[in-house]
mmJSON file of the N, C-alpha and C atoms, coordinates in Angstrom:
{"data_MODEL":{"atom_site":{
"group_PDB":["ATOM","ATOM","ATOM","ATOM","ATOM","ATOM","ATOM","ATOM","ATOM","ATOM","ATOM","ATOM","ATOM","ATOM","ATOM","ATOM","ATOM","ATOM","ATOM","ATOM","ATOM","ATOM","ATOM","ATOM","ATOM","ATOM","ATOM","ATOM","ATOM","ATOM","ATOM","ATOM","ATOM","ATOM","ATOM","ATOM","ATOM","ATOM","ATOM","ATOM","ATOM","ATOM","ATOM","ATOM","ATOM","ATOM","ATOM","ATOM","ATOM","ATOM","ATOM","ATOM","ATOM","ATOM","ATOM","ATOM","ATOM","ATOM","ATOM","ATOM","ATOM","ATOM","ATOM","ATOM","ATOM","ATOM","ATOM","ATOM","ATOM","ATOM","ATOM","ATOM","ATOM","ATOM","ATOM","ATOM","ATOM","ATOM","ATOM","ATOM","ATOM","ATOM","ATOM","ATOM","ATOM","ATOM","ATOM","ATOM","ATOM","ATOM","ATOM","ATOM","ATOM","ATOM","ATOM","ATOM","ATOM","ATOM","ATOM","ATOM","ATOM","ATOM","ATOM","ATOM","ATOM","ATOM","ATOM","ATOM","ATOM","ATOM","ATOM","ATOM","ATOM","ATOM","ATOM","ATOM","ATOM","ATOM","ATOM","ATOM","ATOM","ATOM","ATOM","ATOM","ATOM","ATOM","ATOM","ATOM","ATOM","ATOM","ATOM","ATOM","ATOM","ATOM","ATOM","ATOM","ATOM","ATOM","ATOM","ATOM","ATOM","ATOM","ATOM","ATOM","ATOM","ATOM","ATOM","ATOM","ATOM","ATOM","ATOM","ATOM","ATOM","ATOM","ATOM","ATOM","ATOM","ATOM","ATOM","ATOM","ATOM","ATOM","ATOM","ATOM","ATOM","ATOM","ATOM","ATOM","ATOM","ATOM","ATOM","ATOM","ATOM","ATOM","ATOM","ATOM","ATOM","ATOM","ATOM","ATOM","ATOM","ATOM","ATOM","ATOM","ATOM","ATOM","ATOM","ATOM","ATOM"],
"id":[1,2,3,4,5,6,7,8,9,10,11,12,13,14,15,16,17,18,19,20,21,22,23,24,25,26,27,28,29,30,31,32,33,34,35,36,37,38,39,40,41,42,43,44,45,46,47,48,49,50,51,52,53,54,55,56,57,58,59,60,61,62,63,64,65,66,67,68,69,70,71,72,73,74,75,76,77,78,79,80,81,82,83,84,85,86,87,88,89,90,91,92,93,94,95,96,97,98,99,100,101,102,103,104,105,106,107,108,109,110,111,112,113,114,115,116,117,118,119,120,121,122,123,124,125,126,127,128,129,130,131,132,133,134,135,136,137,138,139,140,141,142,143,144,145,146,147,148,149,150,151,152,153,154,155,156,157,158,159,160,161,162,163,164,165,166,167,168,169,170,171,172,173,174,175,176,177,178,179,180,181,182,183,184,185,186,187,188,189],
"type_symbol":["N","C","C","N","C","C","N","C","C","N","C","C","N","C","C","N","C","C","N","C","C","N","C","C","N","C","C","N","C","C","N","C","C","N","C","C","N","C","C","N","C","C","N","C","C","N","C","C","N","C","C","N","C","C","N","C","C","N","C","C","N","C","C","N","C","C","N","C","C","N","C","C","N","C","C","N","C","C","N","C","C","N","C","C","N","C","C","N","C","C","N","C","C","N","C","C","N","C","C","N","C","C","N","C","C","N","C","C","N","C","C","N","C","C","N","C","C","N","C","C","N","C","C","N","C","C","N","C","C","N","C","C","N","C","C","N","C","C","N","C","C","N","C","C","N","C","C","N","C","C","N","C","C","N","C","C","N","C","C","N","C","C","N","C","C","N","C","C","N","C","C","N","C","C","N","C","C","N","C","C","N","C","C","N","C","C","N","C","C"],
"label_atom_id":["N","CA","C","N","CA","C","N","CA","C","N","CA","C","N","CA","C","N","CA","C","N","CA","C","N","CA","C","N","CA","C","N","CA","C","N","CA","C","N","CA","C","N","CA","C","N","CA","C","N","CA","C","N","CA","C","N","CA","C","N","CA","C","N","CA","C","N","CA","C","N","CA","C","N","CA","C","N","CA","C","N","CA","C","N","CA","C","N","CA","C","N","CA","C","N","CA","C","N","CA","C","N","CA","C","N","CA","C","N","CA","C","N","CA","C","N","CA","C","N","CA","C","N","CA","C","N","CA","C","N","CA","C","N","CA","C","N","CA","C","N","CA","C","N","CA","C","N","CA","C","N","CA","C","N","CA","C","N","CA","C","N","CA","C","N","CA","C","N","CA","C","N","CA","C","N","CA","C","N","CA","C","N","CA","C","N","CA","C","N","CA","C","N","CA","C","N","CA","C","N","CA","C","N","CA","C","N","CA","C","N","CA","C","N","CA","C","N","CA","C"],
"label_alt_id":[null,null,null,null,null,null,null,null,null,null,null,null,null,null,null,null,null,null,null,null,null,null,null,null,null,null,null,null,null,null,null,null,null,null,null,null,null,null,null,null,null,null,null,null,null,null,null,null,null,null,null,null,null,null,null,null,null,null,null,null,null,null,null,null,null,null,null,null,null,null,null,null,null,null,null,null,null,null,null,null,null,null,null,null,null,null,null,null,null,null,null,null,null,null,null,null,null,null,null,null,null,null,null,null,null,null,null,null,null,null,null,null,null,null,null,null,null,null,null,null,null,null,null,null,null,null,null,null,null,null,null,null,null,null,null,null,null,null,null,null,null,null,null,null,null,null,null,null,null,null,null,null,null,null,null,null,null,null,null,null,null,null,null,null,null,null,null,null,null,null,null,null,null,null,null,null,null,null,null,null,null,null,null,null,null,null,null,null,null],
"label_comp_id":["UNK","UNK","UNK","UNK","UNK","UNK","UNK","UNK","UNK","UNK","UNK","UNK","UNK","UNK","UNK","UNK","UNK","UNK","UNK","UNK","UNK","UNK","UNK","UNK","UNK","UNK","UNK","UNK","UNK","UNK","UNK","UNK","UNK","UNK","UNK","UNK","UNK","UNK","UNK","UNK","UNK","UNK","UNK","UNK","UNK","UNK","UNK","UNK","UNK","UNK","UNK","UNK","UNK","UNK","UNK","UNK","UNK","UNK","UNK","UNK","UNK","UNK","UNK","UNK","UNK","UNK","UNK","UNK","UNK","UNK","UNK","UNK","UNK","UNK","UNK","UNK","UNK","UNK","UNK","UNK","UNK","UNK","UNK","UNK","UNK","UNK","UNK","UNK","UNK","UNK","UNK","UNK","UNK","UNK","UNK","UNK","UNK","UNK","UNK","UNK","UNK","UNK","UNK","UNK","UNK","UNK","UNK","UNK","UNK","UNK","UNK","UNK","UNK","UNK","UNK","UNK","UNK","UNK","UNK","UNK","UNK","UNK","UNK","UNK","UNK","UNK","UNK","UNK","UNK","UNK","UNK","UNK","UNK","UNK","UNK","UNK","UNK","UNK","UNK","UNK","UNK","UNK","UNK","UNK","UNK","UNK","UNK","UNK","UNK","UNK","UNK","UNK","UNK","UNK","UNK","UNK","UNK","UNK","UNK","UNK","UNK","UNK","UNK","UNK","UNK","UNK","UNK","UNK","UNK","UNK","UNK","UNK","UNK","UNK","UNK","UNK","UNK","UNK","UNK","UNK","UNK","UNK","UNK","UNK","UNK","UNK","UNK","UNK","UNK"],
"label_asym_id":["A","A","A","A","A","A","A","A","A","A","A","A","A","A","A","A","A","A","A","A","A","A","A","A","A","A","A","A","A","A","A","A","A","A","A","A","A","A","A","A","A","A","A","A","A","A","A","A","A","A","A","A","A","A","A","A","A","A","A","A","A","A","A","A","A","A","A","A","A","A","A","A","A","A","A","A","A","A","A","A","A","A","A","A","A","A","A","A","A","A","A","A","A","A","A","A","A","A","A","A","A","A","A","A","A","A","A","A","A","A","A","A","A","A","A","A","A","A","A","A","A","A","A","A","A","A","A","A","A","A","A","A","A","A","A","A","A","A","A","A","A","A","A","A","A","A","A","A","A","A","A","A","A","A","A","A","A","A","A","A","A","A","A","A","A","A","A","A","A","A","A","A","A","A","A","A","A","A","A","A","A","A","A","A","A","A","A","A","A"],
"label_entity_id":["1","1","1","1","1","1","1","1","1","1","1","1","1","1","1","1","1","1","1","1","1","1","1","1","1","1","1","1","1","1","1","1","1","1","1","1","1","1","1","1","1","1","1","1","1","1","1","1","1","1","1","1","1","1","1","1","1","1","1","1","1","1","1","1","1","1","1","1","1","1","1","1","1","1","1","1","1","1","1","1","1","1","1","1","1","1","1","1","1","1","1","1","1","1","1","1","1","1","1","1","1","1","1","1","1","1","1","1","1","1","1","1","1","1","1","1","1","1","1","1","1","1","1","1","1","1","1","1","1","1","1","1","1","1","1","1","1","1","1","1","1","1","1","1","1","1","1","1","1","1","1","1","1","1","1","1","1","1","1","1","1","1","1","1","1","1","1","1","1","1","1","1","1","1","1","1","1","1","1","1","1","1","1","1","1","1","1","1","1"],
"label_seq_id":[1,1,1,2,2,2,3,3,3,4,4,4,5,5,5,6,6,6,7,7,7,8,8,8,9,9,9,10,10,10,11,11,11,12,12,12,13,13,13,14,14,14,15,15,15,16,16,16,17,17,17,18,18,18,19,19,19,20,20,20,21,21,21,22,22,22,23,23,23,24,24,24,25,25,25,26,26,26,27,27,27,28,28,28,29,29,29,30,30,30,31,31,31,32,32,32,33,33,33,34,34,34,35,35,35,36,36,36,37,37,37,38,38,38,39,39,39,40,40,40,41,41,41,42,42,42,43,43,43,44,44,44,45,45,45,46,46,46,47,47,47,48,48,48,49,49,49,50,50,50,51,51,51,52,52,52,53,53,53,54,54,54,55,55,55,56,56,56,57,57,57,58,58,58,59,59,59,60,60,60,61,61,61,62,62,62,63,63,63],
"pdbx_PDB_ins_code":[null,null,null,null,null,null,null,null,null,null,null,null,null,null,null,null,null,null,null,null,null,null,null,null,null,null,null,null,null,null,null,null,null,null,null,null,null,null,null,null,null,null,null,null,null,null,null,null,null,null,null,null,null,null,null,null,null,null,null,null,null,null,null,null,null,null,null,null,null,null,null,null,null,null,null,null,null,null,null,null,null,null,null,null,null,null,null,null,null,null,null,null,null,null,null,null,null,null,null,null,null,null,null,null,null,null,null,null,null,null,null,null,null,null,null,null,null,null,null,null,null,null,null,null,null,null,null,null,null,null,null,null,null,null,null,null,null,null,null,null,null,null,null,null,null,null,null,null,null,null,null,null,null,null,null,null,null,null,null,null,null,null,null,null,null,null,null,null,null,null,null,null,null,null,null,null,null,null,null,null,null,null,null,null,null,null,null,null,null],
"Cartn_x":[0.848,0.0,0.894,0.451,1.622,0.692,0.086,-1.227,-0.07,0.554,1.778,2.433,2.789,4.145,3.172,2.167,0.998,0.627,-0.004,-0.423,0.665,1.961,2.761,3.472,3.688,3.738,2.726,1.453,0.281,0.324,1.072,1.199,-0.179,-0.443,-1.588,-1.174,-2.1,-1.738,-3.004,-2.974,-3.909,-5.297,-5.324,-6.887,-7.086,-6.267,-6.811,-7.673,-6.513,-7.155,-8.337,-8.693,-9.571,-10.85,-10.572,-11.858,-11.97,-10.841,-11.382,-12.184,-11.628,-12.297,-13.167,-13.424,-14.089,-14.185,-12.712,-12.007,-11.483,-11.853,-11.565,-9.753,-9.134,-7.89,-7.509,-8.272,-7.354,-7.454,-8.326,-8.081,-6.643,-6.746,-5.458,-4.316,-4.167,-3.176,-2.997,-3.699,-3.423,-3.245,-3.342,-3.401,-1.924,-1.591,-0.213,1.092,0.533,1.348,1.342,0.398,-0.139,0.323,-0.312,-0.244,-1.809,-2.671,-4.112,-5.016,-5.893,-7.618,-8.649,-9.709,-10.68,-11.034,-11.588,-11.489,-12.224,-13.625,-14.089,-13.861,-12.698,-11.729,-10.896,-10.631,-9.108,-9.919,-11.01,-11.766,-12.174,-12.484,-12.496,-10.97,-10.235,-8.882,-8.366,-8.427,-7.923,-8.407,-9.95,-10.512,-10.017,-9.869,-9.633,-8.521,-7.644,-6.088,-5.923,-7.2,-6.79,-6.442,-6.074,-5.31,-6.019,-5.467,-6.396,-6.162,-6.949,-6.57,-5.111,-4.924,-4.022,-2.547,-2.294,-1.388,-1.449,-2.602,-2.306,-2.227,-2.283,-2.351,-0.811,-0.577,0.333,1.758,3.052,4.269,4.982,4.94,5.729,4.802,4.16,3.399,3.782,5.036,5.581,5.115,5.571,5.176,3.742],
"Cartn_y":[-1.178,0.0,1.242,1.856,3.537,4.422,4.302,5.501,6.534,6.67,7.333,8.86,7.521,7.868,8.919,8.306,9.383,10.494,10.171,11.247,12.318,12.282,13.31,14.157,13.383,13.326,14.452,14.403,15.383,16.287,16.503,17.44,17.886,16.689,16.899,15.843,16.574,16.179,15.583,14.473,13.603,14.171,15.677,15.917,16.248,16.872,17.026,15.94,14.764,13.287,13.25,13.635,13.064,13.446,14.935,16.002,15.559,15.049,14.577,13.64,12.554,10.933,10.119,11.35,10.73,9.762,9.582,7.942,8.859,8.319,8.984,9.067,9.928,9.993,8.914,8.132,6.774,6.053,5.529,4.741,5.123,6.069,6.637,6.35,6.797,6.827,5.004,4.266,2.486,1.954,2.621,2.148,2.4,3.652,3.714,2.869,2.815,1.778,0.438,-0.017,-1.464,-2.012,-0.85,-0.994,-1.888,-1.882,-2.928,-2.282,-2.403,-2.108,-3.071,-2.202,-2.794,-2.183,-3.041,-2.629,-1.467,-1.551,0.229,1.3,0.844,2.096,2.773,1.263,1.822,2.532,2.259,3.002,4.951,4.463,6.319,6.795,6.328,6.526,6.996,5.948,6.249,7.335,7.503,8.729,9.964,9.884,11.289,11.846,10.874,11.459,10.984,10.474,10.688,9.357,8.847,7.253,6.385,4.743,3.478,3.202,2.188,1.027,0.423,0.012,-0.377,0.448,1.327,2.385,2.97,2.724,3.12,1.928,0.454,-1.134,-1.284,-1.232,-1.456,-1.176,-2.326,-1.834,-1.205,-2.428,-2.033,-1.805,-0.588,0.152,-0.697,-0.642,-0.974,-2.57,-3.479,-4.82,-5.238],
"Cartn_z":[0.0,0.0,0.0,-0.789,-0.948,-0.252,0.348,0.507,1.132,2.116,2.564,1.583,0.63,-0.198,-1.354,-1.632,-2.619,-2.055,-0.906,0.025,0.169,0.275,0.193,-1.192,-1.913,-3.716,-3.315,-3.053,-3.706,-2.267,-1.823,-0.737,0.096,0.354,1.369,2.846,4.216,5.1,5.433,6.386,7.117,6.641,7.966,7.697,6.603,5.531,4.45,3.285,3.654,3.37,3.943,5.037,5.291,5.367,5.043,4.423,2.52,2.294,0.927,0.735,1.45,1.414,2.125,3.817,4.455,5.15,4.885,5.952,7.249,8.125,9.451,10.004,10.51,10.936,10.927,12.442,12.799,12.044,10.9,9.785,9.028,8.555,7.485,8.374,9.21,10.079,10.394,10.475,10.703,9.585,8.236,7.348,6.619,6.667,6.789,7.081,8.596,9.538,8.756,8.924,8.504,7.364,6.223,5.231,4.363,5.136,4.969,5.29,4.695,4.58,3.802,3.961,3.223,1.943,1.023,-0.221,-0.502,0.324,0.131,0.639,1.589,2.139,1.185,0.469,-0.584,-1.698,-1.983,-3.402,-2.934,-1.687,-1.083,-1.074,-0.822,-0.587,-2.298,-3.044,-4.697,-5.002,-4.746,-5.267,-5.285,-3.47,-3.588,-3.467,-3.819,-4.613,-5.732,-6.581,-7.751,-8.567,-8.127,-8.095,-8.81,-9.393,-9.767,-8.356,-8.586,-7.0,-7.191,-8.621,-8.934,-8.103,-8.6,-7.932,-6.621,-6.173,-4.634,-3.671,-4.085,-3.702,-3.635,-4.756,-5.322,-4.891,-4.371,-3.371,-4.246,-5.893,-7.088,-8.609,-8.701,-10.123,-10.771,-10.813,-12.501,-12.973,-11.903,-12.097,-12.562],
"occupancy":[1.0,1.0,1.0,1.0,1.0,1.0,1.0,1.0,1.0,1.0,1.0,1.0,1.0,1.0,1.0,1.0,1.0,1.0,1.0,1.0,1.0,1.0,1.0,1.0,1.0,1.0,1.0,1.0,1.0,1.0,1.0,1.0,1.0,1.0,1.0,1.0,1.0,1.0,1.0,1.0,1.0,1.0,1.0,1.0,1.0,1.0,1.0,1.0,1.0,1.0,1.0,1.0,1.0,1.0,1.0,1.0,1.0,1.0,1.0,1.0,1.0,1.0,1.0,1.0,1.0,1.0,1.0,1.0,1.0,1.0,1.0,1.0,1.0,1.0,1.0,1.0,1.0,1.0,1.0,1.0,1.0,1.0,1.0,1.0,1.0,1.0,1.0,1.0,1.0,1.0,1.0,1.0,1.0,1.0,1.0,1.0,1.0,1.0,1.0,1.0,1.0,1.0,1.0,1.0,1.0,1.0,1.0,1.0,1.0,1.0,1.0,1.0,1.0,1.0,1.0,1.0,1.0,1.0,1.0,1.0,1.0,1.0,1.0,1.0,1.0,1.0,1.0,1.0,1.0,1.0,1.0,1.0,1.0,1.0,1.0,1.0,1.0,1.0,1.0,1.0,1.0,1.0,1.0,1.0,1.0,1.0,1.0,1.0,1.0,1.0,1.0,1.0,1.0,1.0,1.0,1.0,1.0,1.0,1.0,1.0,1.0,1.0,1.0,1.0,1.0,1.0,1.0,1.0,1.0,1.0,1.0,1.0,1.0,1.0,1.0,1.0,1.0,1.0,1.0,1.0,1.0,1.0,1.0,1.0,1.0,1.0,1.0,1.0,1.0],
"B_iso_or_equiv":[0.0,0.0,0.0,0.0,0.0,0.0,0.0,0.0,0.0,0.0,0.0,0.0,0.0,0.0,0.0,0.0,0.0,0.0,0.0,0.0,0.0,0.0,0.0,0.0,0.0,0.0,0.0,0.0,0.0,0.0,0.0,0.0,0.0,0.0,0.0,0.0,0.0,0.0,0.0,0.0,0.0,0.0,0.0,0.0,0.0,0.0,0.0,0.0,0.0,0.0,0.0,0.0,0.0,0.0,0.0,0.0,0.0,0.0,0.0,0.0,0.0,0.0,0.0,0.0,0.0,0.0,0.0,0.0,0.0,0.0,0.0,0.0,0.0,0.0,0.0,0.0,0.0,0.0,0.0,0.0,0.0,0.0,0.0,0.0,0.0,0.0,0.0,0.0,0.0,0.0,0.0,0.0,0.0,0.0,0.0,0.0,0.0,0.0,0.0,0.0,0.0,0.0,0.0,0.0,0.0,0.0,0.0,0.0,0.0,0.0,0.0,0.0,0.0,0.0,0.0,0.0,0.0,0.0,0.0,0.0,0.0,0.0,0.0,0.0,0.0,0.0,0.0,0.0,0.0,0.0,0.0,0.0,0.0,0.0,0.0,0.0,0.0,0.0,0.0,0.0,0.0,0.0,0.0,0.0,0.0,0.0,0.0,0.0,0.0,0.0,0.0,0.0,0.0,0.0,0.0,0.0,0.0,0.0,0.0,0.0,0.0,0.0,0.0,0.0,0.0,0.0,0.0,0.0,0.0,0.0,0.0,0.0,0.0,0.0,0.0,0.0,0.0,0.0,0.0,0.0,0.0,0.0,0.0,0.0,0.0,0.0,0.0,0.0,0.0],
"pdbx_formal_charge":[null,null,null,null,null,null,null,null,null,null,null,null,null,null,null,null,null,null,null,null,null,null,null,null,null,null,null,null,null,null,null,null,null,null,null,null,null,null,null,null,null,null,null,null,null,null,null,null,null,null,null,null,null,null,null,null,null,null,null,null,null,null,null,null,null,null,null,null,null,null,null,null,null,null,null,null,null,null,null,null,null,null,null,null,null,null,null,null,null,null,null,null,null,null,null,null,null,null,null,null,null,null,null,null,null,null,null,null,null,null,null,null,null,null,null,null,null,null,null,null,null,null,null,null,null,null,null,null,null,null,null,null,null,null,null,null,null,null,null,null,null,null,null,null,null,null,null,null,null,null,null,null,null,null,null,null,null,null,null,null,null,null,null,null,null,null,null,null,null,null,null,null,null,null,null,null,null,null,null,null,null,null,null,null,null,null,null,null,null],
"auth_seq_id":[1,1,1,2,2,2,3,3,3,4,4,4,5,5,5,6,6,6,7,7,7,8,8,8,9,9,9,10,10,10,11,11,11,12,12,12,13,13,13,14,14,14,15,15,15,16,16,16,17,17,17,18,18,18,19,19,19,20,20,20,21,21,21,22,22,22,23,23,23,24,24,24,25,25,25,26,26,26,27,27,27,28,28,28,29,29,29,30,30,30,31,31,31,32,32,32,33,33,33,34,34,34,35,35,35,36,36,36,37,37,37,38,38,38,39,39,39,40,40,40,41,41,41,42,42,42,43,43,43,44,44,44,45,45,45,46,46,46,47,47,47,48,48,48,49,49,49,50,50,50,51,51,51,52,52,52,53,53,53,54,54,54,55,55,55,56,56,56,57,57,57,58,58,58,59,59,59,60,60,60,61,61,61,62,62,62,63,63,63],
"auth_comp_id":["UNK","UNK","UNK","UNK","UNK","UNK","UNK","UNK","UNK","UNK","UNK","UNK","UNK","UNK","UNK","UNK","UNK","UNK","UNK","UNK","UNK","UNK","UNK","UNK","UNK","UNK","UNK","UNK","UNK","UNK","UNK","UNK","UNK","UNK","UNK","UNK","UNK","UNK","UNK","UNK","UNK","UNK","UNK","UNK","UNK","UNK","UNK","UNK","UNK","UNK","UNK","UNK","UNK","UNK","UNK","UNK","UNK","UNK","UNK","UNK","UNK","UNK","UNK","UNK","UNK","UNK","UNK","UNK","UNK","UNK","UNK","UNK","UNK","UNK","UNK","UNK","UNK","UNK","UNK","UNK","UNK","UNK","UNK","UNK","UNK","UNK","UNK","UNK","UNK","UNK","UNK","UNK","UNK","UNK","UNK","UNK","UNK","UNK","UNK","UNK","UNK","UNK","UNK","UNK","UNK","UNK","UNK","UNK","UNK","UNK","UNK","UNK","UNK","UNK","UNK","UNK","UNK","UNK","UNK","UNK","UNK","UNK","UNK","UNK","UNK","UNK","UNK","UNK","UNK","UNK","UNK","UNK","UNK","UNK","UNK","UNK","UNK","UNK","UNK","UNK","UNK","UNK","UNK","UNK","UNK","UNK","UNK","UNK","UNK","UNK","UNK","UNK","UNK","UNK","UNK","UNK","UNK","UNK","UNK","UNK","UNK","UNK","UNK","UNK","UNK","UNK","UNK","UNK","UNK","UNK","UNK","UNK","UNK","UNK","UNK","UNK","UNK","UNK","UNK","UNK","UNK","UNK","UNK","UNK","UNK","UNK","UNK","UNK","UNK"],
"auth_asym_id":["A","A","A","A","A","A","A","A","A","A","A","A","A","A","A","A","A","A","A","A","A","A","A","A","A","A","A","A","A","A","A","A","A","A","A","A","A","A","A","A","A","A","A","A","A","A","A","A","A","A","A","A","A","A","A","A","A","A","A","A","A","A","A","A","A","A","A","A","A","A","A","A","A","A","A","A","A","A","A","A","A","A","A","A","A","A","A","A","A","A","A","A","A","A","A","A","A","A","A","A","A","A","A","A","A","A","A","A","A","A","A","A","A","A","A","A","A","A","A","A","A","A","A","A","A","A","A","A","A","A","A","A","A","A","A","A","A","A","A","A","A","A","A","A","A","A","A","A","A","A","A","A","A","A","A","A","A","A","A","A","A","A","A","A","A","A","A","A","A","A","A","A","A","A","A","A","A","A","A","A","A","A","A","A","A","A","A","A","A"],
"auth_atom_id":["N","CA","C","N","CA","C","N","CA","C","N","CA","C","N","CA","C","N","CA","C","N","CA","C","N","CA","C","N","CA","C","N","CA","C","N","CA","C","N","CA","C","N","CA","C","N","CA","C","N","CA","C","N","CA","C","N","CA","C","N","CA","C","N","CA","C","N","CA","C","N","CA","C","N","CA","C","N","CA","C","N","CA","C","N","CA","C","N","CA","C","N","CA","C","N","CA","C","N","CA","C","N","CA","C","N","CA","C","N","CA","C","N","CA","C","N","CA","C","N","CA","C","N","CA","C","N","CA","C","N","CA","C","N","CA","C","N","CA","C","N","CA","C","N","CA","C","N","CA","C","N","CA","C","N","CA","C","N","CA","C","N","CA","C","N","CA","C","N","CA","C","N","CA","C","N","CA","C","N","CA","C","N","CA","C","N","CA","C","N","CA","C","N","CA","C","N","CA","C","N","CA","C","N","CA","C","N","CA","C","N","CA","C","N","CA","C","N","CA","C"],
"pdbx_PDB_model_num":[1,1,1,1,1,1,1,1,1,1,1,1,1,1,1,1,1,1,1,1,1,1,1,1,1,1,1,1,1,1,1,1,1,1,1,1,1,1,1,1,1,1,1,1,1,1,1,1,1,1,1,1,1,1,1,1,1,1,1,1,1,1,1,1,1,1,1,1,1,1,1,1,1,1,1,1,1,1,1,1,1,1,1,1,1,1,1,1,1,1,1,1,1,1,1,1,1,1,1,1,1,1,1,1,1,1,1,1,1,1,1,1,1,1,1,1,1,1,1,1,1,1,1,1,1,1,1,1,1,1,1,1,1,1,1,1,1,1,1,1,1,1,1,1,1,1,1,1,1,1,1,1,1,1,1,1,1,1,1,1,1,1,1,1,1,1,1,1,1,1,1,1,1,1,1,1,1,1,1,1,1,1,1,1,1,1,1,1,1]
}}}
């Protein structure tokens, strides 16, 4: 999961994530850590940075 590594690329911080997507702090923030969610977390999550699922799942895009 890159959610992290995207999330900063697009220069946004937590709450901003989370006024986009509607996934609550401590989610984003465990998800980070973790690196795991649920799949209709990750589809709010892609959205609102923009993303496939593919690319924000994803450890290595390219593969």
């Amino acid at each position: 999961m890159r959610l992290k590594e995207i999330r900063i690329s697009k220069g946004l911080s937590v709450p901003s994530l989370v006024e986009l997507s509607g996934v609550p702090r401590r989610t984003i923030q465990d998800i980070e850590k973790s690196g795991n969610c649920k799949v209709d977390t990750a589809i709010l999550l892609a959205d609102a940075l923009k993303v496939t699922l593919d690319e924000l799942c994803r450890d290595n895009p390219e593969e």
